[in-house]
VEXTI-169371 format. One record per residue (C-alpha): residue number from 0; residue in three letters; x, y, z. Coordinates in pm, whole numbers, plus 50000, padded with zeros to 5 digits. Example, Ala and Ser with C-alpha at 12.3 -4.5 7.8 and 13.67 -1.06 7.14 Angstrom:
BEGIN
R    nr   rest       u       v       w
R     0    ALA   51230   49550   50780
R     1    SER   51367   49894   50714
END
This chain:
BEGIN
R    nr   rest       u       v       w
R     0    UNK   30131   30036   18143
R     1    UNK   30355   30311   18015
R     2    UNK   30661   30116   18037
R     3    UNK   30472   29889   17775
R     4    UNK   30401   29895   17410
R     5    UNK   30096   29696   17256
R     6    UNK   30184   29471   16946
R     7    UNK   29844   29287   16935
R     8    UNK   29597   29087   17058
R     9    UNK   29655   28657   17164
R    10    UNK   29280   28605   17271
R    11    UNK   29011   28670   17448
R    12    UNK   28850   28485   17748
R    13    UNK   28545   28523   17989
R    14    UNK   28722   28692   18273
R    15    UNK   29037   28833   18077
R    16    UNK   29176   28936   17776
R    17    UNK   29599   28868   17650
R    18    UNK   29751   29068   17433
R    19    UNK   30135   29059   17316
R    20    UNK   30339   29366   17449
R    21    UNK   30682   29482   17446
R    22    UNK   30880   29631   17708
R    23    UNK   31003   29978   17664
R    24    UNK   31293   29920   17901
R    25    UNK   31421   29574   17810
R    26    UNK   31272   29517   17447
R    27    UNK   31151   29137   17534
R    28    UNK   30769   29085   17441
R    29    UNK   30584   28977   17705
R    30    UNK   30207   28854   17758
R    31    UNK   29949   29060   17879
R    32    UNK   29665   28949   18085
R    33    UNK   29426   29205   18150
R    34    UNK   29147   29129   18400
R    35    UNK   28780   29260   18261
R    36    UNK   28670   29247   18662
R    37    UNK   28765   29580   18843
R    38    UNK   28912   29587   19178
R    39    UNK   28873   29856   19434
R    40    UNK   29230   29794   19634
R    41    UNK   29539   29634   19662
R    42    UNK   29458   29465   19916
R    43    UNK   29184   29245   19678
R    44    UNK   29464   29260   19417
R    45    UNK   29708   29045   19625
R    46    UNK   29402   28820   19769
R    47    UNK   29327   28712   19406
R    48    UNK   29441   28295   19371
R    49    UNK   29562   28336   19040
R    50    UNK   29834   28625   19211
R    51    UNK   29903   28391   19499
R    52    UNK   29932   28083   19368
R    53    UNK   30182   28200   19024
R    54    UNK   30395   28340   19343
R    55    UNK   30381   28047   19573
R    56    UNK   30418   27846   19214
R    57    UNK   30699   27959   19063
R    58    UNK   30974   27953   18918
R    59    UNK   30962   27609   18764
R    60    UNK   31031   27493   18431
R    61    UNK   30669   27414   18384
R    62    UNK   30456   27694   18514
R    63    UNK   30407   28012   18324
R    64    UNK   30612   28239   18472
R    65    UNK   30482   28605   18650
R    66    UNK   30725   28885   18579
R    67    UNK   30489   29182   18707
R    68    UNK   30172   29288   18852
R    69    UNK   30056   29625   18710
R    70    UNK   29741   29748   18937
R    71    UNK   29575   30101   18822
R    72    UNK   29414   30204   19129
R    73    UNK   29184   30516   18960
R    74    UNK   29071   30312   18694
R    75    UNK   29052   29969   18896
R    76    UNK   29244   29799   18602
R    77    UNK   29475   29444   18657
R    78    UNK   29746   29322   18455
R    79    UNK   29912   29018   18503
R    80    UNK   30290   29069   18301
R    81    UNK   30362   28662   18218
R    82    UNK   30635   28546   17995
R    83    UNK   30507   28465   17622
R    84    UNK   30445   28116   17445
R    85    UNK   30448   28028   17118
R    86    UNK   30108   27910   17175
R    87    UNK   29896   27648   17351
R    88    UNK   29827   27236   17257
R    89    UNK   29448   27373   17132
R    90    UNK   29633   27581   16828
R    91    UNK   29901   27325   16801
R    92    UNK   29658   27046   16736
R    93    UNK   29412   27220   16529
R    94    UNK   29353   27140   16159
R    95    UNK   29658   26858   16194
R    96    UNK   29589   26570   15922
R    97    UNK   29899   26339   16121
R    98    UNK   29940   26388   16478
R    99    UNK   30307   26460   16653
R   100    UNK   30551   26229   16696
R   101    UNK   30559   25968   16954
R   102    UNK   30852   26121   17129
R   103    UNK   30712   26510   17114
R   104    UNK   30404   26360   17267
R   105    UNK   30596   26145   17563
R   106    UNK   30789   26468   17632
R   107    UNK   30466   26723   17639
R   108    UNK   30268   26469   17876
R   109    UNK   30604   26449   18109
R   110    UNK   30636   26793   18133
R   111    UNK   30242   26823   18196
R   112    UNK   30283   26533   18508
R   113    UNK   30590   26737   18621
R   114    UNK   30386   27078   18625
R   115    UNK   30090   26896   18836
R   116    UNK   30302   26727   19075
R   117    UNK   30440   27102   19173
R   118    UNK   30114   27216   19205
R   119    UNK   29956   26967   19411
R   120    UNK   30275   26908   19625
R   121    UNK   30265   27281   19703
R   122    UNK   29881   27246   19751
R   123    UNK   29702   27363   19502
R   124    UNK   29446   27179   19207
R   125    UNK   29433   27374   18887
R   126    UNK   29087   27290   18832
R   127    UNK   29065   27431   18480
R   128    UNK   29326   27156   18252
R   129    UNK   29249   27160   17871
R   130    UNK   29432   27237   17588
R   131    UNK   29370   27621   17518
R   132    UNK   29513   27667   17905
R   133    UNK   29863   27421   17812
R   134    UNK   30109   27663   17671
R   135    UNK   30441   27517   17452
R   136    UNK   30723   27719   17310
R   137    UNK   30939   27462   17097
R   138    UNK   30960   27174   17368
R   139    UNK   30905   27383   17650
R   140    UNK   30550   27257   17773
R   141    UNK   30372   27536   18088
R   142    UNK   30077   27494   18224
R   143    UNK   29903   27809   18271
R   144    UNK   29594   28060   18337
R   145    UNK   29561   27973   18740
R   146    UNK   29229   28178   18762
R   147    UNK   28992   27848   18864
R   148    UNK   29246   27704   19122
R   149    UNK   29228   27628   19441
R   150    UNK   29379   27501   19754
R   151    UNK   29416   27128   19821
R   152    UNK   29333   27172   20217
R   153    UNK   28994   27402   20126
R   154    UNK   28680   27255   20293
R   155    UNK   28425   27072   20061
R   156    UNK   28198   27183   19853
R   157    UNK   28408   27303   19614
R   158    UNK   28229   27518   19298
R   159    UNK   28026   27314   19073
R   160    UNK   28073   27428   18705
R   161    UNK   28491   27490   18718
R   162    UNK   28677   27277   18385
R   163    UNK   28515   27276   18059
R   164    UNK   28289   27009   18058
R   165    UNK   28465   26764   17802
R   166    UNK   28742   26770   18044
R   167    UNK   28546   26742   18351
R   168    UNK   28588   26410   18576
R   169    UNK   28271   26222   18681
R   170    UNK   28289   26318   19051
R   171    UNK   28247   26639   18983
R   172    UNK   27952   26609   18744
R   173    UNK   27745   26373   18946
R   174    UNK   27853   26540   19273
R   175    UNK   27762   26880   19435
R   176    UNK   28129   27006   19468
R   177    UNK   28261   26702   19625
R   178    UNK   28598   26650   19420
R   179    UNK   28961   26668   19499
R   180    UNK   29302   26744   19306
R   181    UNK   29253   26424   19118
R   182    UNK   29003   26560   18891
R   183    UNK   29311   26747   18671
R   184    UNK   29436   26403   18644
R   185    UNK   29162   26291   18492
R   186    UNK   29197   26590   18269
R   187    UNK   29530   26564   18171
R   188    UNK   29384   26212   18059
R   189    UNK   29168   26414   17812
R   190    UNK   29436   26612   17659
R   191    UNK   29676   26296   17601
R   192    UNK   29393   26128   17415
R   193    UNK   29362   26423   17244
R   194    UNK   29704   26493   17108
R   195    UNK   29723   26166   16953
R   196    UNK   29403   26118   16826
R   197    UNK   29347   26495   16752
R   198    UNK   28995   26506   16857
R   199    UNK   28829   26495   17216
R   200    UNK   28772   26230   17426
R   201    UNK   28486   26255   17547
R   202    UNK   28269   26593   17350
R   203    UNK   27946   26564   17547
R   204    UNK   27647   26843   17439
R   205    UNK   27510   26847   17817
R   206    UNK   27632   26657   18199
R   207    UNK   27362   26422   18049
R   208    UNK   27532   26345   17715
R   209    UNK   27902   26411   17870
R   210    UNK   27835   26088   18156
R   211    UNK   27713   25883   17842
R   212    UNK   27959   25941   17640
R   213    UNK   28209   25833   17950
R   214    UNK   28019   25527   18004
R   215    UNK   28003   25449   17668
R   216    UNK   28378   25390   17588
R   217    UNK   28479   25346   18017
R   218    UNK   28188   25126   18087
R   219    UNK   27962   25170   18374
R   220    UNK   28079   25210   18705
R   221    UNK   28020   24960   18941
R   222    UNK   27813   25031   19259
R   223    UNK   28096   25077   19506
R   224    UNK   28239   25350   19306
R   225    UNK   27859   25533   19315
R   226    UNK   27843   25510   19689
R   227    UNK   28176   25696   19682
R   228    UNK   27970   26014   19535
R   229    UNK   27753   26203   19753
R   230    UNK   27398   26155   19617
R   231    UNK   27278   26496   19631
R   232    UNK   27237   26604   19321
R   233    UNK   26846   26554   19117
R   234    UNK   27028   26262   18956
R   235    UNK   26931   25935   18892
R   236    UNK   27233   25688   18950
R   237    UNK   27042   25381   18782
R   238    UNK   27251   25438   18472
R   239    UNK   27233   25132   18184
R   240    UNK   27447   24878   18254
R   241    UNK   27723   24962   17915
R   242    UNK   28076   24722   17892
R   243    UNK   28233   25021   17729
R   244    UNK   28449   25008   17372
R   245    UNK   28758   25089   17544
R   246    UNK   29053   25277   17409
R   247    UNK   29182   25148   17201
R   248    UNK   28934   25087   16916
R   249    UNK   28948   25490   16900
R   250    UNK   29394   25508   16935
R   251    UNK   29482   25218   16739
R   252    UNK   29850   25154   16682
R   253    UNK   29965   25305   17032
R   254    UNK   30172   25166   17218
R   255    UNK   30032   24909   17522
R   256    UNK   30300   25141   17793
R   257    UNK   30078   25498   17636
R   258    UNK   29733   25308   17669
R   259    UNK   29784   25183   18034
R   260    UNK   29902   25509   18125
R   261    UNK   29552   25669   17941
R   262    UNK   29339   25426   18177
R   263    UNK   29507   25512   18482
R   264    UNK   29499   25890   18425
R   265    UNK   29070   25798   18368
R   266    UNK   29002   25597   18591
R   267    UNK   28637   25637   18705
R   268    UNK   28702   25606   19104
R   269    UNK   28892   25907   19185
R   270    UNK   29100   25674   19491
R   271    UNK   29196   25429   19234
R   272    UNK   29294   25722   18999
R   273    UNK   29652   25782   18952
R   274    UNK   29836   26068   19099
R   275    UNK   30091   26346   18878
R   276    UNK   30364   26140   19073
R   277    UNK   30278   25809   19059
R   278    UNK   30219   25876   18638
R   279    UNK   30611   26003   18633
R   280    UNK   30767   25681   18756
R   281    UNK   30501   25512   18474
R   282    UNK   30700   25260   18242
R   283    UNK   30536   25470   17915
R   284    UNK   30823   25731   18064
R   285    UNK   31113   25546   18109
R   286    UNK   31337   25597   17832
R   287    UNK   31272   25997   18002
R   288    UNK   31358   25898   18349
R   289    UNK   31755   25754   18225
R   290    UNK   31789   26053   17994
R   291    UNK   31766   26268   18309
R   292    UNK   31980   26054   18522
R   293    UNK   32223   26071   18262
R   294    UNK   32194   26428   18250
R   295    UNK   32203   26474   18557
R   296    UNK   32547   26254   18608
R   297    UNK   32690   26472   18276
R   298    UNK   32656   26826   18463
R   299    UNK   32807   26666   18794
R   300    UNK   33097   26489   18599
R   301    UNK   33155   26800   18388
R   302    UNK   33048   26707   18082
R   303    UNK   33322   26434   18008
R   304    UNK   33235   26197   17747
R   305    UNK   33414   25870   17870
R   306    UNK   33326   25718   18223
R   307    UNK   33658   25707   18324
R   308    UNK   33759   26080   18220
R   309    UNK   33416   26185   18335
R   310    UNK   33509   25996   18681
R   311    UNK   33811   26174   18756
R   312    UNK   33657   26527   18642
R   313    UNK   33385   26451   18910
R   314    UNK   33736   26355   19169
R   315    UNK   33962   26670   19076
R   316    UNK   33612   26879   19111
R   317    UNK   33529   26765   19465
R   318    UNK   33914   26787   19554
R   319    UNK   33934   27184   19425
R   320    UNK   33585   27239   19616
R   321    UNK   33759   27064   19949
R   322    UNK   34075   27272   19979
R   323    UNK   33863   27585   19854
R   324    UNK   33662   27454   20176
R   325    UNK   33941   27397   20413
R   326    UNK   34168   27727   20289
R   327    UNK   34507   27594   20436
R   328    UNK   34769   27799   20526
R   329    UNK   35038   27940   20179
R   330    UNK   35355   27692   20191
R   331    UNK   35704   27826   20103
R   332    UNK   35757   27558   19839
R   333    UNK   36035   27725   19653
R   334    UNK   36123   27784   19312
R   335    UNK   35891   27551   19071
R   336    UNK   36155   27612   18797
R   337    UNK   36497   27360   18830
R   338    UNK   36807   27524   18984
R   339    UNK   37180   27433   18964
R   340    UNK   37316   27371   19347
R   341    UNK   37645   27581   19423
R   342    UNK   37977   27359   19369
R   343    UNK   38114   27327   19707
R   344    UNK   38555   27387   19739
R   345    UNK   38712   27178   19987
R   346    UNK   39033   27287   20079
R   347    UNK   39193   26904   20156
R   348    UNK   39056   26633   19897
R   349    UNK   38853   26436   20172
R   350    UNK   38974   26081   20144
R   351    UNK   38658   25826   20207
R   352    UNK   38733   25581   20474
R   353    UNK   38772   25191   20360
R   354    UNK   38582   24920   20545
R   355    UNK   38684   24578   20496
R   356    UNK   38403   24395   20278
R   357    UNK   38350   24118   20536
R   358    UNK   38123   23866   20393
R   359    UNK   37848   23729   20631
R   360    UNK   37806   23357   20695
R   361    UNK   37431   23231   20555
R   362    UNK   37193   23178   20809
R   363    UNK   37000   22939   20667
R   364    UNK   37171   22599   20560
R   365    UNK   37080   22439   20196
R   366    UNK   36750   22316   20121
R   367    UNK   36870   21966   20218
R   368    UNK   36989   22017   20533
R   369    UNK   36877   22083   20877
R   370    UNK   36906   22407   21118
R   371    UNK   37224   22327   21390
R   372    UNK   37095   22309   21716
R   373    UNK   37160   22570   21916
R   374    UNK   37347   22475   22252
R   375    UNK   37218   22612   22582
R   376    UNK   37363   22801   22823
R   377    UNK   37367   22880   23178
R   378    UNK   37233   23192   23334
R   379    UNK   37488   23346   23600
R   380    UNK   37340   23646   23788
R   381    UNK   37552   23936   23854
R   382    UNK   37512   24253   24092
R   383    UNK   37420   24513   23902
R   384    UNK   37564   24748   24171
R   385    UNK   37774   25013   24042
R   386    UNK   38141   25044   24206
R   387    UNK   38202   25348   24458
R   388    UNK   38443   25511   24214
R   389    UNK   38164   25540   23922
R   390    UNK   37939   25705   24130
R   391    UNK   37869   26038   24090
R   392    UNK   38065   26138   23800
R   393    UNK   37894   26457   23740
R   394    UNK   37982   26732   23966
R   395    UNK   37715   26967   24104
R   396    UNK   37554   27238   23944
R   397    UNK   37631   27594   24131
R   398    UNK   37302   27762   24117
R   399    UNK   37365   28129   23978
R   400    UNK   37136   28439   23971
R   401    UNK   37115   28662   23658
R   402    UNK   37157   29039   23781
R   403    UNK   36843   29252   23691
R   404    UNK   36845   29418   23301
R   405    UNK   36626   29793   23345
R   406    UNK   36461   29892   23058
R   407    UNK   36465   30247   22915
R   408    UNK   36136   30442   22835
R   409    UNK   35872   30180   22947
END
């Protein structure tokens, strides 16, 4: 921590606290996590999931990124070095009287999708999505504080009170740790009601109050999607039948592409749930998806504004990278530059031989007219027997022997 100089305090959680610090060797300012749990070895140190899975994690555009891992073993302190935010959706949000725009919205909620699809494709479930834990600096959106995690392929149950409760999904409050990785979906559901309504979906006082207040704007589940949750739990499933207000009556004036994408993302049957990559091929992203492509075709092309210029960028790119590739062999071309030939003296003026311009008869007649007809002719064998006198013309070859060269020192 020497190589580090404190500037002052971002917040303080259960299990950690962040300050803002700047390096002494670079001058960047960095965040700070410092655990309040003390370890006895590094061997713990590296075993902790938050460690493993910012390692396994990153780098990617939407994860927070892990720079160092500062480990005091006398004093048993941690500190996780991460790269700093501005600050996180909770702050951004708070005290708003309009919300953000429809674009800055589409963007944050594509780069959230894009930061749980890496996650659960490398297998790992965050557990632990809300707003204070979504981090943003400008447009940059990266999801952050891994300490709840956990692995995808981890046998069931899983801990029971993990995510906030207002963000919590219903199979993990009527279930005794029987959830899966779709329960930050259902999160991330929470937060993108919450950014455009600026207020939570769904702020429940106890489990109680938190499954009424589901059922109250969701409706009741039906009884196949109960069955799907193990029924251990002191918990009475004979909930009121409710039809549920829906959505819209609280987001009014959203578009129908943002509200579909809101019911998929809480859908009560986690199977029926959508996934991080299902939601990014969603219509409500679409306009996202081209801008990409077209990015994408821009850096290949070279950045050439036309298709036709940016075409033949693309062309004389691949070309350089092939003979760069094949590395042929230098050629003697020459002089680039023009050069005058040498004037060549003849001693006699060389007088050009005449040919007499004979002209040729046309082949074919007029247009009129019809082709002559060609006479035949007879076919008289001859011996194609060559005369005594004709033969051997060439005299013989005398066969001669070289005498023998020998070589001085060697």
């Amino acid at each position: 921590m020497n190589r580090y100089k404190i500037i002052s305090k971002i917040g303080e959680g259960t299990f950690s606290e962040v300050v803002k610090m700047r390096s002494l060797r670079d001058g960047n300012y960095y965040a700070c996590k410092k655990m309040k749990q003390e370890f006895e070895s590094i061997d713990q140190v590296n075993n902790l999931r938050e460690i493993q899975a910012l390692r396994r994690l990153g780098p990617h555009p939407n994860i927070l990124l892990l720079h160092e891992v500062i480990f005091d073993q006398k004093s048993g302190c941690l500190a996780l070095i991460c790269e700093l935010m501005d600050m996180n959706i909770y702050e951004l949000i708070r005290g708003r009287r309009y919300p953000l725009s429809e674009n800055k919205i589409k963007s944050y909620m594509y780069q959230l999708c894009k930061s749980l699809d890496h996650i659960h494709r490398n297998g790992i479930f965050h557990r632990d999505v809300k707003p204070e834990n979504i981090l943003v600096k400008k447009d940059m959106l990266k999801l952050g504080d891994f300490g709840s995690c956990r692995s995808v392929y981890s046998k069931q149950p899983y801990t029971e009170y993990i995510s906030t409760r207002w963000y919590r999904a219903p199979e993990c409050l009527l279930t005794d740790g029987y959830y899966s990785y779709k329960m930050d979906m259902w999160s991330a559901g929470c937060v993108f009601f919450e950014v455009i309504s600026l207020r939570p979906l769904f702020p429940g006082s106890n489990e109680l109050d938190q499954i009424s207040k589901i059922h109250e704007i969701i409706g009741t589940p039906t009884q196949n999607t109960l069955r799907k949750f193990k029924q251990s739990r002191a918990m009475s499933f004979d909930f009121p039948l409710k039809k549920g207000t829906g959505l819209s009556l609280h987001v009014p004036g959203i578009s129908p592409e943002s509200l579909a994408l809101m019911y998929a993302m809480i859908e009560y049957d986690p199977d029926e749930r959508i996934s991080a990559k299902q939601a990014l091929q969603h219509a409500y992203f679409r306009d996202i998806r081209v801008q990409e492509k077209r990015t994408i075709v821009h850096r290949k092309t070279g950045g050439a504004e036309s298709s036709g210029t940016a075409g033949s960028n693309y062309l004389w790119h691949v070309a350089r990278q092939t003979r760069k590739q094949k590395n042929p062999p230098a050629r003697n071309r020459g002089p680039i530059f023009p050069v005058e030939l040498p004037k060549l003296t003849l001693p006699v003026a060389a007088k050009l031989a005449s040919y007499p311009n004979t002209k040729f008869q046309s082949y074919f007649p007029p247009q009129d007219e019809r082709l002559p007809l060609l006479k035949t002719m007879k076919y008289i064998e001859t011996s194609t027997k060559q005369p005594e006198d004709k033969q051997d013309l060439k005299a013989p070859l005398k066969k001669c022997q070289l005498p023998k060269i020998e070589r001085k020192g060697g």
